[in-house]
Backbone as CSV, one residue per row, in Angstrom:
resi,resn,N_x,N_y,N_z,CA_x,CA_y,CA_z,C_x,C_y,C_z
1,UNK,-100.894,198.184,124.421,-100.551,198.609,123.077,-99.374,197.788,122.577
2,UNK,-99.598,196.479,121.561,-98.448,196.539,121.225,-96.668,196.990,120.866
3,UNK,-97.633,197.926,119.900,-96.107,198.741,119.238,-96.950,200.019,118.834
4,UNK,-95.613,200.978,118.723,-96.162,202.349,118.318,-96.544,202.465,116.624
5,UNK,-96.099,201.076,116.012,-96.512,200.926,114.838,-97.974,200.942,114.670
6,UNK,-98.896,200.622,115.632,-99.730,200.364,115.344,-100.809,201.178,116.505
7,UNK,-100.542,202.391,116.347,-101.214,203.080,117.839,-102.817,203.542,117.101
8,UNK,-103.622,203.077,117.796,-104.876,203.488,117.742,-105.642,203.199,116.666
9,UNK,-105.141,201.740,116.638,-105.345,201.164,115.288,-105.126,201.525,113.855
10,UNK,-103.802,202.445,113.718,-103.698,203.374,112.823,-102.373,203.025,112.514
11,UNK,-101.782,202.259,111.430,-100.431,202.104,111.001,-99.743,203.339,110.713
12,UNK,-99.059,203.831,111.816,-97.914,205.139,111.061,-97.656,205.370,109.967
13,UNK,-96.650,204.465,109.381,-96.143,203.929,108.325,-97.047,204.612,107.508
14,UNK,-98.090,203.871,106.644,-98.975,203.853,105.911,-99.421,205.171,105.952
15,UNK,-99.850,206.019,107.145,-100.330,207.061,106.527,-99.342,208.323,106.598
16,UNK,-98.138,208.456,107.394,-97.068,209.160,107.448,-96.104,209.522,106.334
17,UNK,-95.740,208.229,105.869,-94.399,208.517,105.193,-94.800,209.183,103.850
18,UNK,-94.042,210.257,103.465,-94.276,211.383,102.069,-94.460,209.808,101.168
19,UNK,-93.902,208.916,101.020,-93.743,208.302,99.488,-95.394,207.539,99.249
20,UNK,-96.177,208.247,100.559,-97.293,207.807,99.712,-97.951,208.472,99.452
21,UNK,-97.385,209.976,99.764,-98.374,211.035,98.875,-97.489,211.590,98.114
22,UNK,-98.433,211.801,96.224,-97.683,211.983,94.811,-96.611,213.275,95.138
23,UNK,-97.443,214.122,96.100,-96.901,215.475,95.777,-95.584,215.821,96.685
24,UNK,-95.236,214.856,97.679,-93.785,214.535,97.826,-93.043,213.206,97.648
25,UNK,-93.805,212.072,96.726,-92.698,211.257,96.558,-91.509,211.467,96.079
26,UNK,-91.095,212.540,94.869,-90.242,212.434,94.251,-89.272,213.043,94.592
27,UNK,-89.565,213.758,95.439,-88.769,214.727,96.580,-87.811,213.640,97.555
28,UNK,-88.301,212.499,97.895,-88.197,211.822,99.376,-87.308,211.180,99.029
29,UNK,-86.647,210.764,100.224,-85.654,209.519,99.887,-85.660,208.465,101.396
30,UNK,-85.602,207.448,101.959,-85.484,206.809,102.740,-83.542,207.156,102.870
31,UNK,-83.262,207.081,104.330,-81.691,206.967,104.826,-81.308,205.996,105.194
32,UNK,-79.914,205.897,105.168,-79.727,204.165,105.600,-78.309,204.810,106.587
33,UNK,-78.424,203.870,107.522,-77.915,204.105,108.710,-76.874,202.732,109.187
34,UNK,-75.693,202.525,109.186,-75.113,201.874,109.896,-75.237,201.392,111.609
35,UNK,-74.596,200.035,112.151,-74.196,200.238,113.685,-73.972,201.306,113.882
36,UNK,-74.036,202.004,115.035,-73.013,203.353,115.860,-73.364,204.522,115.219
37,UNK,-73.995,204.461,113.869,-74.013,206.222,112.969,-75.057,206.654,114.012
38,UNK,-74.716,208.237,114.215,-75.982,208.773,114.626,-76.604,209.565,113.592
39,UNK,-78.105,209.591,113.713,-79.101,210.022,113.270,-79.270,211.359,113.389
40,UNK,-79.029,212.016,114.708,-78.376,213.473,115.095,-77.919,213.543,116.301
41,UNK,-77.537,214.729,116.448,-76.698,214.931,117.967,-77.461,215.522,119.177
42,UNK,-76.974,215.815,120.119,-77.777,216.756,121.273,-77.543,218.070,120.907
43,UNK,-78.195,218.808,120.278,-78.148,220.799,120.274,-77.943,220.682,118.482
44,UNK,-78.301,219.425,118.102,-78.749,219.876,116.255,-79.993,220.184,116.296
45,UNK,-80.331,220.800,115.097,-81.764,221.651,114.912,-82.789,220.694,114.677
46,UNK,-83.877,220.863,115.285,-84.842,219.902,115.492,-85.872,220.410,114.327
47,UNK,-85.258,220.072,113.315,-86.194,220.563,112.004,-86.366,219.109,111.389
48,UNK,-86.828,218.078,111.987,-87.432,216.779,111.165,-87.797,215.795,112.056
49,UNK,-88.963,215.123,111.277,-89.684,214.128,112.227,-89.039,212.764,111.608
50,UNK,-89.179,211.466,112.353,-88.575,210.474,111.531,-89.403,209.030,111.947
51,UNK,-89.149,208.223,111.447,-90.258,206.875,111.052,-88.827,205.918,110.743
52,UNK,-89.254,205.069,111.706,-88.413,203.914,111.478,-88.887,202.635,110.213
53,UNK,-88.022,202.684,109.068,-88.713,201.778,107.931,-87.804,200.304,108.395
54,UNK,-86.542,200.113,108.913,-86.289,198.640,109.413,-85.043,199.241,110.554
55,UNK,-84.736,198.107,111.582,-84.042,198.567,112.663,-84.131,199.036,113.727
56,UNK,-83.537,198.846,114.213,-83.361,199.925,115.684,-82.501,200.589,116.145
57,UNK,-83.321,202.466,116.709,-82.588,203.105,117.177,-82.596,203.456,118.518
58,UNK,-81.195,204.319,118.845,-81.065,204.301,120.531,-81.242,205.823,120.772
59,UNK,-82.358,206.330,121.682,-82.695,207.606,122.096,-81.886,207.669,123.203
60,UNK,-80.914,208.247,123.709,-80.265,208.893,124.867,-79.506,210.254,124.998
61,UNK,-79.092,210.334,126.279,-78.333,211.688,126.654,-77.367,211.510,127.122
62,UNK,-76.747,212.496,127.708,-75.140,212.246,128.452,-75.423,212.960,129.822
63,UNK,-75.612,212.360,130.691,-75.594,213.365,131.734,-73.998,214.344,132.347
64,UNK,-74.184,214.984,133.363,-73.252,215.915,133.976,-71.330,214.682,134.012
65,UNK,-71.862,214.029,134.086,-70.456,212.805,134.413,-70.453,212.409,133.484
66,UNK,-70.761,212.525,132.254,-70.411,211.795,130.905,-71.187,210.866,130.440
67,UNK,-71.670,210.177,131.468,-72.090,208.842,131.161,-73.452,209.035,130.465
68,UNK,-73.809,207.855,129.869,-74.709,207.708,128.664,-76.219,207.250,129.362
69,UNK,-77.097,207.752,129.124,-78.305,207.632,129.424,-79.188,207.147,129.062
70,UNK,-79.835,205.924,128.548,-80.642,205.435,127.159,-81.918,205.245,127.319
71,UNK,-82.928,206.506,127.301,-84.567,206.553,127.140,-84.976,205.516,126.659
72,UNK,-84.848,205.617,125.486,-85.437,204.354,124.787,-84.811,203.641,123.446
73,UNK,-85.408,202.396,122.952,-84.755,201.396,122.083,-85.904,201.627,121.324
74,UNK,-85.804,201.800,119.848,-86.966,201.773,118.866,-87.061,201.111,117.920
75,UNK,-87.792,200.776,117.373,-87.394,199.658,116.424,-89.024,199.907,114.968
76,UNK,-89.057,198.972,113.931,-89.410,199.197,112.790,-91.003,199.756,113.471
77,UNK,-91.013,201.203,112.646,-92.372,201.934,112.511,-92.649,202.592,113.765
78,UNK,-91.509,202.623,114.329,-91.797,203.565,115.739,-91.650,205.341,115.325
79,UNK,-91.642,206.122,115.256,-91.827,207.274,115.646,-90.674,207.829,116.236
80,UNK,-90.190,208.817,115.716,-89.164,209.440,117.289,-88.476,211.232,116.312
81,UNK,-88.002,211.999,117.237,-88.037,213.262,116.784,-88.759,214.107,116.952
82,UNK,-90.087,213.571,117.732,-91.566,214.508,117.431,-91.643,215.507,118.282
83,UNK,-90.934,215.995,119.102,-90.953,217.542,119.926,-90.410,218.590,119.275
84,UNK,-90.417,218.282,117.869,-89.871,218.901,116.926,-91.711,220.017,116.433
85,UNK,-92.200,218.685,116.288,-93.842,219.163,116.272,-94.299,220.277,117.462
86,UNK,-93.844,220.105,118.521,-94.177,221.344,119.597,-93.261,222.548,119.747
87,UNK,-92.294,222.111,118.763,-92.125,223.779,118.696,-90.160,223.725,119.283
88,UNK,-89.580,222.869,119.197,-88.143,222.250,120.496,-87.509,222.490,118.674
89,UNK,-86.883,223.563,119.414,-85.142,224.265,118.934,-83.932,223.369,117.988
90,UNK,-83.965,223.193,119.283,-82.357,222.297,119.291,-82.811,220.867,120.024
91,UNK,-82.058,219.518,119.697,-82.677,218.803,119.861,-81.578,218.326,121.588
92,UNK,-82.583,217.724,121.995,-81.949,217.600,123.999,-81.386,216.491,124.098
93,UNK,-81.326,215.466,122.861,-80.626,213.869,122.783,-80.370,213.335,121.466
94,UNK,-79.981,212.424,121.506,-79.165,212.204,120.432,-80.008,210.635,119.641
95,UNK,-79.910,210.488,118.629,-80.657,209.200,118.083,-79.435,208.363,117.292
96,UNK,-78.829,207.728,117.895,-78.043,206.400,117.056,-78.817,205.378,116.475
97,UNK,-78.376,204.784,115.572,-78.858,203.684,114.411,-77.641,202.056,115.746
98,UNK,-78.458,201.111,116.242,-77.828,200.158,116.645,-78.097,198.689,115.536
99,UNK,-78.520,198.985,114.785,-78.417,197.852,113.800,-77.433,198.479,112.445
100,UNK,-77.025,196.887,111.608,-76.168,197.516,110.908,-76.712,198.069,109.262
101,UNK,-78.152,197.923,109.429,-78.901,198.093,107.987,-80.401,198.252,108.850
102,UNK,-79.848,200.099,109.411,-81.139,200.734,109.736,-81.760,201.386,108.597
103,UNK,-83.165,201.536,107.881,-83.550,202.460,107.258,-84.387,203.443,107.948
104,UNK,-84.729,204.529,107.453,-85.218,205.600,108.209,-85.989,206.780,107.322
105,UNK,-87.153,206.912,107.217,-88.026,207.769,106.941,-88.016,208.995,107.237
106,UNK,-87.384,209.761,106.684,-86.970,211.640,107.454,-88.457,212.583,107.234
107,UNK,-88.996,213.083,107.904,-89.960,214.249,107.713,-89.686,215.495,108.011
108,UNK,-89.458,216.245,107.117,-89.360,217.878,107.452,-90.885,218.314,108.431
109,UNK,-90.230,219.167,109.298,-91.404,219.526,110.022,-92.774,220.130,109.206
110,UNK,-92.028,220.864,108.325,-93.135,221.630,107.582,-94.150,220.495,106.636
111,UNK,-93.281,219.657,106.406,-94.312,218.778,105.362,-95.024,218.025,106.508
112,UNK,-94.980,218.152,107.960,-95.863,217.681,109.132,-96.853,218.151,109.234
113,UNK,-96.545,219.361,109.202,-97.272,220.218,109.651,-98.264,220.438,108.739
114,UNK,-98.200,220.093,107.317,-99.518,220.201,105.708,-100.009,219.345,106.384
115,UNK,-99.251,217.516,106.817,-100.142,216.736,106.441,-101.123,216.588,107.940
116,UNK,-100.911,217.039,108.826,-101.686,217.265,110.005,-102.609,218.437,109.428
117,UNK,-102.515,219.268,108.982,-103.666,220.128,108.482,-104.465,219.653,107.469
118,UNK,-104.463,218.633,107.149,-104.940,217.965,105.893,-105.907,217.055,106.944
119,UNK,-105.726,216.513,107.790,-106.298,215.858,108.251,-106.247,215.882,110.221
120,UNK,-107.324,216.511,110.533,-107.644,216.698,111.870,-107.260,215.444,112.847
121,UNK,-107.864,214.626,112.526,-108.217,212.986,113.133,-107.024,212.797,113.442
122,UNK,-105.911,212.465,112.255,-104.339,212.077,112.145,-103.833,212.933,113.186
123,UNK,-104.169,214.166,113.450,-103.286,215.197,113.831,-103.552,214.735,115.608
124,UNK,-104.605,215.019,115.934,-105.281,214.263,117.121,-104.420,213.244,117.677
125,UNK,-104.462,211.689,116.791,-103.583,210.816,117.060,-102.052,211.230,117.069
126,UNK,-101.435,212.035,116.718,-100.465,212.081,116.821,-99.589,212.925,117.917
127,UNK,-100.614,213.894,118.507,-100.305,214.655,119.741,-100.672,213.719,120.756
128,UNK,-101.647,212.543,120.895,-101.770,211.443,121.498,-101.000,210.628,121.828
129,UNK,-100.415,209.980,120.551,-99.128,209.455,120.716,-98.109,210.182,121.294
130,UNK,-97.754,211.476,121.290,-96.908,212.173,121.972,-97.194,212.383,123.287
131,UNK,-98.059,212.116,123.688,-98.172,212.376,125.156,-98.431,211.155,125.875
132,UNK,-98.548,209.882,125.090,-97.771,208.539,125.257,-97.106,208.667,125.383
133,UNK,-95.964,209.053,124.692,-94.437,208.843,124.615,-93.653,209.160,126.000
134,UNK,-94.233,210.378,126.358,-93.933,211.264,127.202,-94.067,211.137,129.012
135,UNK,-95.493,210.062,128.834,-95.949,209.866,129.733,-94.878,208.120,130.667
136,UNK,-94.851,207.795,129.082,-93.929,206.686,129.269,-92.474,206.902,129.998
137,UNK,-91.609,207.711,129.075,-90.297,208.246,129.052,-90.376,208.573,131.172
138,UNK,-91.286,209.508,131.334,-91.163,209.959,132.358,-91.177,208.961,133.835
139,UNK,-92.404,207.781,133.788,-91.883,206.555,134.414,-91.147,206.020,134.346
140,UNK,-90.415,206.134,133.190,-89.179,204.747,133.227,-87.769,205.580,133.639
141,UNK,-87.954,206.760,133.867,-86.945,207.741,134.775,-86.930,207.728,136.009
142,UNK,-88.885,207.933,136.152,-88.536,207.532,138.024,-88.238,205.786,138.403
143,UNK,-88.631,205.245,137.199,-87.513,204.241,137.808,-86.435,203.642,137.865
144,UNK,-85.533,204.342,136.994,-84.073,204.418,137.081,-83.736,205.249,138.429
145,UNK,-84.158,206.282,138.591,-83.461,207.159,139.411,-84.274,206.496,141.071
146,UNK,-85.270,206.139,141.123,-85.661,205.528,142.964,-85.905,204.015,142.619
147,UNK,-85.265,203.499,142.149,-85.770,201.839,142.108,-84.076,200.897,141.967
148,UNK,-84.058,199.863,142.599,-82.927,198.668,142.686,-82.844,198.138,141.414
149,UNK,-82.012,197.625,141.251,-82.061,197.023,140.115,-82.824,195.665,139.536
150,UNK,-83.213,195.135,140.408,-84.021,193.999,140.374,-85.695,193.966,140.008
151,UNK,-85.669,195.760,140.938,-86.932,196.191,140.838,-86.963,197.131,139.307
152,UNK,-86.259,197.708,138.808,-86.161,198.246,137.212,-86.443,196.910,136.540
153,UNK,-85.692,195.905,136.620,-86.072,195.261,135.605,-87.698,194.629,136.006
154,UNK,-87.658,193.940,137.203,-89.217,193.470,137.208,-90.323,194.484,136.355
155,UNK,-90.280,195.981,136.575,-91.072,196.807,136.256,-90.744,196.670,134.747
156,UNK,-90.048,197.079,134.110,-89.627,196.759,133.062,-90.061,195.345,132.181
157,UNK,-90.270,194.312,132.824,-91.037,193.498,132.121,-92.624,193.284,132.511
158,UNK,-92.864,194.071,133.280,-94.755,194.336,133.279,-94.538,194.996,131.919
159,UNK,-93.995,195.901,131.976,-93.930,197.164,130.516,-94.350,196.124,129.145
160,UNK,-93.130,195.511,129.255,-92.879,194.642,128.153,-94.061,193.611,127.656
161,UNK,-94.651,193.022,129.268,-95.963,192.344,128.814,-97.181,193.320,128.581
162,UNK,-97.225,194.508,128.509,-98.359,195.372,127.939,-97.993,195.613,126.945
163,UNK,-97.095,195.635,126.370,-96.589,196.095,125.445,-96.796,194.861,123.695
164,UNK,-95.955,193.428,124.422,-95.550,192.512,123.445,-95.705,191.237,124.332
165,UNK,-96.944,191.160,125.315,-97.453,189.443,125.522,-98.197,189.417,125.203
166,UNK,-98.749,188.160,125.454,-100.099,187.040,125.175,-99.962,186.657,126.148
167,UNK,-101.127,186.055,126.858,-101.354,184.772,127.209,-101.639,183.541,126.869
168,UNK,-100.641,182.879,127.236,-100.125,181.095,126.506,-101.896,180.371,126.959
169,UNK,-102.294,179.668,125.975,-104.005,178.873,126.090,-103.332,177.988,127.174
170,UNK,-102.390,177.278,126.794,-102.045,175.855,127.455,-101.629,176.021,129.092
171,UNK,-100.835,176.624,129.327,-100.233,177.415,130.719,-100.686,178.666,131.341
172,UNK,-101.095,179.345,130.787,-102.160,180.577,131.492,-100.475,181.150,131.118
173,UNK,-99.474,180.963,130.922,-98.171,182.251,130.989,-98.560,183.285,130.329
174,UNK,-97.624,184.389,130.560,-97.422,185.706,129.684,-96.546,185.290,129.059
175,UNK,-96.527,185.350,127.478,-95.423,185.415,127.068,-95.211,186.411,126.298
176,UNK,-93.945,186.942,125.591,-93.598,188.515,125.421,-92.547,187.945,124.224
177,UNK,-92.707,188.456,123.386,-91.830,188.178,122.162,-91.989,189.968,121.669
178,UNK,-90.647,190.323,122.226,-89.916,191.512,122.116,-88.802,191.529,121.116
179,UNK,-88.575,192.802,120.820,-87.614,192.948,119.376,-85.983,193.325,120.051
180,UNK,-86.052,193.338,121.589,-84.909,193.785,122.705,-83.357,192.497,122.504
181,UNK,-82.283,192.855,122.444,-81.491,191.911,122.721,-81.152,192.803,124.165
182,UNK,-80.260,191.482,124.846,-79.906,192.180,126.463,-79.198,192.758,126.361
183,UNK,-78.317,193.481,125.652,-77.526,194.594,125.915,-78.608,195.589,126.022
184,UNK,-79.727,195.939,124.908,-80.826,197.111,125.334,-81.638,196.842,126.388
185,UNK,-81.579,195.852,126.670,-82.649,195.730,128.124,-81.609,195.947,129.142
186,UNK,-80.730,195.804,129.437,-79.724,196.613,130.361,-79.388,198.123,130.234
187,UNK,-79.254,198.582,128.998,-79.545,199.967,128.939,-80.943,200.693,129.180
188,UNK,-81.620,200.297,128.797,-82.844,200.560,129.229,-83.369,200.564,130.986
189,UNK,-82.538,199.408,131.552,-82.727,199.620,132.989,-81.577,199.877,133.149
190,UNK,-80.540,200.761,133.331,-79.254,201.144,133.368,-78.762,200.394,134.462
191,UNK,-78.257,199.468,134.121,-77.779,198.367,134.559,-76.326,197.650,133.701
192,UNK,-75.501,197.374,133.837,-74.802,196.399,133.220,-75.465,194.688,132.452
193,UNK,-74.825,194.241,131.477,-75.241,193.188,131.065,-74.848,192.353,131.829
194,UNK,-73.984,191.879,132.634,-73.957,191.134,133.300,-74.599,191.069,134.964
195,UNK,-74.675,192.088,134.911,-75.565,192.018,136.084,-77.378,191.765,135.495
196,UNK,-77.525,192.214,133.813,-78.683,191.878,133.969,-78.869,190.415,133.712
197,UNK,-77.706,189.429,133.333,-77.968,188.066,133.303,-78.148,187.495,134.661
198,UNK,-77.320,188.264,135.211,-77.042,187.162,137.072,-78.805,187.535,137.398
199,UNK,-79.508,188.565,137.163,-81.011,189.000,137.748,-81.817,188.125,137.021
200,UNK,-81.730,187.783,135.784,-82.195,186.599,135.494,-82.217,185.290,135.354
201,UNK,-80.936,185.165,135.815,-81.198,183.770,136.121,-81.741,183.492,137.808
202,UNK,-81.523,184.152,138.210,-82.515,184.610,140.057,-83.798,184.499,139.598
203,UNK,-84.120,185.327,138.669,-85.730,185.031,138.498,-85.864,183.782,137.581
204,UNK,-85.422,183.318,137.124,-85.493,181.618,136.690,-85.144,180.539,137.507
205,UNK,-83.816,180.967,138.450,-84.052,179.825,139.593,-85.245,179.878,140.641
206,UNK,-86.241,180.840,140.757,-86.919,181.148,142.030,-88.316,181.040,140.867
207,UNK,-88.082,180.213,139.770,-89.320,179.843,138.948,-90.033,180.887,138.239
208,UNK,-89.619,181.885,138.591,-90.523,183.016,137.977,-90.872,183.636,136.650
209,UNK,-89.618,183.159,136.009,-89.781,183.564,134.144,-88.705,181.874,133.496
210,UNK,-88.773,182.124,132.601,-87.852,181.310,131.388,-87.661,182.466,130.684
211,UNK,-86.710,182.251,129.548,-86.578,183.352,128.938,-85.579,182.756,127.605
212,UNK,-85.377,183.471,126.603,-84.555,182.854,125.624,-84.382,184.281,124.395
213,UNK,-83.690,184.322,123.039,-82.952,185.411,123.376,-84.401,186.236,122.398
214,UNK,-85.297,186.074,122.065,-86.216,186.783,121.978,-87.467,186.483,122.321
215,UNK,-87.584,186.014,123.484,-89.074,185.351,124.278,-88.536,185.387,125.829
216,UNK,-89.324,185.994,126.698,-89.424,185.869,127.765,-91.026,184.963,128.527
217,UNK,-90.777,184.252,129.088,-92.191,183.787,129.182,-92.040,183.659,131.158
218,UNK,-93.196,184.487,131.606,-93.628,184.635,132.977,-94.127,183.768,133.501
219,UNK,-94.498,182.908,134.447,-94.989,181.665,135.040,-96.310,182.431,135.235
220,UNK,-97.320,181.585,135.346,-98.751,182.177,135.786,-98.828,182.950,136.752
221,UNK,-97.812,182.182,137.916,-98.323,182.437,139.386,-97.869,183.933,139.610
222,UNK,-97.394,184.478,138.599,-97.153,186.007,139.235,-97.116,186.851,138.048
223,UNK,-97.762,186.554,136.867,-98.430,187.137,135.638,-99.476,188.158,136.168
């Protein structure tokens, strides 16, 4: 699957956001979000769904020691908020804006909840996608919590090539043109940035990737 923009051959965007139906455009407004603003907190009321219109945001928690936890990095037309749809209170993490001209698509649950009754199919895909999400979130925990760091990131870029490769005609490579700078790919494998440079350049001296600051490209022999 590429991107969640585009899950099941079905642009979010396009059929989600109120401003393309009459009877809440005039109601709606897109938000704009700075670096660092958050979007909401851990234990605010989980009364809205949201749609990324440009940017990226950072899904995490704080565990028992303070420290910061980062599920996931999202970026234009991704989805996020949606356990709001199953029925979740108070919300269990927090959503920061890491670009400095995020926009953001807000959905009240209730106007979710018409436009899923309006349409079965949509509604289908979208508990789908949620149990994507979910299914995802939950591997990339067990491999923070039982995996080395060498081994998070390797796994972490299989992810990435299901996600955002090709295969190169000329070289048989994977290549992966991701929307990640390395500070989120170190959060993402909770890792430091500098430790995630020293891991890549190991896997570039031992031939195994190239990489550059938005292309990673895998050598055949272990694609």
């Amino acid at each position: 699957m590429k991107s969640l923009w585009f899950f099941d051959d079905v642009n979010l965007f396009k059929v989600l956001c109120p401003h393309k139906f009459k009877a809440y455009k005039t109601v709606h407004d897109f938000d704009s979000y700075k670096k660092k603003d958050y979007i909401y907190f851990e234990e605010d009321s989980a009364n809205k769904v949201y749609l990324i219109e440009k940017g990226k945001v950072k899904i995490g928690y704080y565990n028992e020691d303070g420290n910061e936890v980062v599920k996931s990095i999202l970026t234009r037309g991704d989805l996020f908020g949606e356990t709001a749809i199953l029925g979740e209170d108070k919300r269990e993490e927090f959503a920061q804006s890491v670009d400095n001209s995020t926009s953001i698509c807000p959905i009240g649950v209730e106007t979710m909840y018409d436009l899923m009754r309006d349409n079965q199919t949509f509604s289908l895909k979208i508990y789908k996608l949620i149990g994507f999400k979910l299914k995802k979130l939950e591997r990339r925990l067990q491999i923070l919590l039982f995996k080395d760091a060498k081994t998070r990131l390797l796994e972490f870029l299989d992810e990435l090539c299901s996600e955002y490769g090709y295969d190169c005609e000329k070289t048989g490579d994977k290549v992966i043109l991701h929307p990640y700078t390395q500070r989120d790919i170190a959060s993402l494998i909770g890792t430091s940035r500098p430790t995630l440079n020293i891991l890549l350049n190991q896997l570039k001296e031992e031939n195994m990737i190239q990489f550059g600051r938005k292309e990673i490209r895998i050598h055949k022999k272990i694609a």
